[in-house]
N, C-alpha and C positions, 0 to 999 in steps of 0.2 A: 218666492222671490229668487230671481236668477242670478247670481254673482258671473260677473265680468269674469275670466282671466284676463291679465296683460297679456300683450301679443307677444310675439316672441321678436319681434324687433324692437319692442320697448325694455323687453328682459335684456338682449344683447346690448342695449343703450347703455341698461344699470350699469353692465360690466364691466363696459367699456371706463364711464364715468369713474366707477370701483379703481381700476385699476390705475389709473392716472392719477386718483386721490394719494396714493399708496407711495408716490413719487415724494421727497422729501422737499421743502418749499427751498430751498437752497441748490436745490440741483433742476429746479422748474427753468426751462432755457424760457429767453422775450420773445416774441412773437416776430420780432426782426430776425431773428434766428432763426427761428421755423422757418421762416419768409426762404430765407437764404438755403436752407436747407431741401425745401422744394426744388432750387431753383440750380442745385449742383449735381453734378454728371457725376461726380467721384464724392463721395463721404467718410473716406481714409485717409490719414496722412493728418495733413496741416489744418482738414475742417474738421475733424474731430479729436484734434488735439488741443485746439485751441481750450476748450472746455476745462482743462484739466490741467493739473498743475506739476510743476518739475516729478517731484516727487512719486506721484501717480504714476507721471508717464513711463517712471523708473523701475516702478512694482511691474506694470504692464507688460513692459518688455521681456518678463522672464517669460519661462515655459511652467507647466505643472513640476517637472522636477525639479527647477531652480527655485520654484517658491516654495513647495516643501522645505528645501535645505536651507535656505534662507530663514525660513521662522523656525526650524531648529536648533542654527546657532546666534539664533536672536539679532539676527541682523533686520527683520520685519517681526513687528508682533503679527497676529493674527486678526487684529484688530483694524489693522493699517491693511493690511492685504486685503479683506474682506471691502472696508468701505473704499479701496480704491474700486474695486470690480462691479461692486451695486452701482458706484456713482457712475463708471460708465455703462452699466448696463441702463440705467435712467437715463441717459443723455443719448444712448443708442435707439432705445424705444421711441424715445421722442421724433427723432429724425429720421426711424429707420420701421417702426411697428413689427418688432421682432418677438415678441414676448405676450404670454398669455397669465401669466402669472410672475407677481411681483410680492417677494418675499424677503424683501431686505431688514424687515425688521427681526424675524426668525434668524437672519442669519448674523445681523449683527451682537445678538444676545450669545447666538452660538460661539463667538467668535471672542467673546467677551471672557466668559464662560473657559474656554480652549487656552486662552491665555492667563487664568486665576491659574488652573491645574496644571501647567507646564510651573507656573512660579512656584506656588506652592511644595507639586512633588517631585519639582524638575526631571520629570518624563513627560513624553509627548502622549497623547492617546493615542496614535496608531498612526500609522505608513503614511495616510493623510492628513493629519495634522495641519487643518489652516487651512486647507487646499478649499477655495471654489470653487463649485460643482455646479452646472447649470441641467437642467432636466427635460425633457420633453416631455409636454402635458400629456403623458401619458402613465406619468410613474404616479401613486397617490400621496403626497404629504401630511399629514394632520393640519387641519386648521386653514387650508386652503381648497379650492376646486379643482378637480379633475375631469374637462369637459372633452378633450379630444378634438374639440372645435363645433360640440355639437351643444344645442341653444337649450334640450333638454336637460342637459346635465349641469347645467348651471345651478349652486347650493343644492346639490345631489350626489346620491353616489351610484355613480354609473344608471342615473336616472328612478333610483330608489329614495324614498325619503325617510328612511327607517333610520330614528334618530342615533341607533347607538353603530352607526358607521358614519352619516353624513360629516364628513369633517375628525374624524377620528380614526383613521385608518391611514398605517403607515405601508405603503410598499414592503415588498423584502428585500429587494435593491437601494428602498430606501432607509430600510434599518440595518444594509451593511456600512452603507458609504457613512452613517454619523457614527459605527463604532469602532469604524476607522479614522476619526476624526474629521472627516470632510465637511465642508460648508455648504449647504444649500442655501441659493439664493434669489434665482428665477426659473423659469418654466419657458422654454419657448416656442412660439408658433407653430402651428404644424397643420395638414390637409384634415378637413373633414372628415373624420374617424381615419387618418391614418389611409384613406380608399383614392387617394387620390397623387400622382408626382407633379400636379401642377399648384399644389396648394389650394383649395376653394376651403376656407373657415367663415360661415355663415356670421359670426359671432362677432369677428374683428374686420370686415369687410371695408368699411370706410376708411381706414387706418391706410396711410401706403406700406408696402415693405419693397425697400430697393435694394439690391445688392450693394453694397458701400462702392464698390471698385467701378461704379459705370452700368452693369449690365441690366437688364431689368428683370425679376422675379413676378411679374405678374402679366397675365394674358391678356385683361380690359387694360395697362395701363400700353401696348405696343402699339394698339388705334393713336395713342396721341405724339408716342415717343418710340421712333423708328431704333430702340439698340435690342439686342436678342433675349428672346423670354428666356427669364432662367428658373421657372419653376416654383416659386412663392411669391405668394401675397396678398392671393384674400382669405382669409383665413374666417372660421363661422361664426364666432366672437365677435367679427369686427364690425360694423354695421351695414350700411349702404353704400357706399362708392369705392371704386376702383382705388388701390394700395400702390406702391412705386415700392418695387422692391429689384434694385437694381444689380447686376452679374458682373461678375470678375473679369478684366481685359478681355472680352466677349466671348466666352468661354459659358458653354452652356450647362446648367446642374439642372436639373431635373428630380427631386425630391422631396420628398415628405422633410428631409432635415433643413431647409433651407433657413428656417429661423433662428438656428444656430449657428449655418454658415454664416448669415449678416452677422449673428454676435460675432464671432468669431474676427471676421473681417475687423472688426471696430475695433478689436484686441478689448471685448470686453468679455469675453471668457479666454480658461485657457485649455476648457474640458468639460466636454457636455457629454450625457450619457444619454441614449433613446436605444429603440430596436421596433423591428420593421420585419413583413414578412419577404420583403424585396433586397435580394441578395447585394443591389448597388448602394440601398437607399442611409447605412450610413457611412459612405467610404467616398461619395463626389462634394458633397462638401468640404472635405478637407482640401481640394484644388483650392481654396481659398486663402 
């Protein structure tokens, strides 16, 4: 008897499905929303603030060093900072398919956690303390996948299925940034093993990703919508159709980091970490 495998577009479906599960039912936007969010040139500013409340948009506005200093002298716990950045990293994904991994529940524990041990022995654990950290699926976390954008590597490690790695293996960039206190929280988009500055991720392909500001980050989506490719958005995770990943006052990025540029743009990170063998590939995102 011959066992079926699933095809690998029905693997990149699971994931796809996985990963929107993972979104908290409170921060799930109405489909009038989606609707609307198709259907805008710009996704910064007043339509992606709507989502969010005073408060949020208050933590947001800081930078990495003013939210450090701020959960230091307790003017934000770690707690408060964390879940404003997952809920916009959820409400980003949504309207924006920036993200390959969604880790809010790790980071909320983390973060829970960060704030018992500040009360307790009123020290911070380290320089980043509280800080959100977002990652390019490229760094390993425990407990989640690291596909690169590739449809193999999905519940594998680095397409291994040897169980005392799969899902158990921490980076060493990722075991300095927790013993510096920093938050992980999501994972974002990125080209098909990294081989690519136009973004193709087999994996997340039906997903749009647009540049928040107007421009567009993807090459099938400039046939419908005449603004300038700017280099992400189908990404190998995503399934079958063309992504809307739109560019900054038309201003062209070209890169493998552009899923963090969109975060970014959203002001839903304030620091993302990746690396690339392409000496531009993390430094045009930040035009954002």
């Amino acid at each position: 008897m011959q066992l079926r495998t699933p095809s690998w577009q029905a693997k990149a479906d699971a994931k796809v499905k996985d990963l929107q599960s993972k979104i908290p039912k409170e921060w799930v936007l109405q489909d009038v929303d989606l609707q609307k969010a198709k259907e805008q040139r710009t996704l910064t500013g007043s339509f992606m603030d709507q989502f969010l409340d005073k408060h949020e948009l208050e933590i947001l506005a800081n930078d990495s060093v003013q939210l450090v200093a701020s959960i230091q002298r307790r003017q934000y716990t770690a707690v408060e900072v964390v879940r404003s950045y997952c809920k916009a990293a959820a409400i980003a994904q949504q309207i924006n398919n920036c993200l390959h991994e969604i880790m809010f529940g790790l980071a909320m524990q983390t973060a829970r956690d960060l704030d018992r041990h500040y009360k307790e022995t009123g020290n911070v654990k380290g320089p980043l303390h509280g800080l959100p950290v977002s990652l390019k699926d490229q760094f390993h976390v425990e407990g989640y996948d690291t596909t690169m954008g590739y449809v193999g590597w999905i519940g594998t490690y680095e397409g291994s299925h040897d169980p005392n790695k799969v899902h158990k293996v921490n980076s060493q960039v990722v075991k300095e940034l927790l013993s510096l206190g920093a938050v992980l929280y999501c994972k974002v988009l990125l080209p098909l093993g990294l081989a690519s500055t136009q973004l193709v991720d087999i994996v997340f392909l039906d997903q749009p990703t647009a540049d928040p500001h107007g421009g567009l980050l993807s090459l099938a989506i400039i046939l419908e919508n005449l603004l300038l490719n700017c280099g992400s958005a189908q990404t190998g995770i995503d399934t079958l159709t063309p992504t809307r990943n739109r560019c900054p006052e038309g201003r062209e990025i070209l890169t493998s980091k552009a899923g963090e540029a969109a975060l970014q743009a959203l002001h839903a990170s304030s620091v993302g970490l990746g690396t690339d063998i392409g000496k531009f590939e993390q430094r045009k995102p930040t035009g954002l």
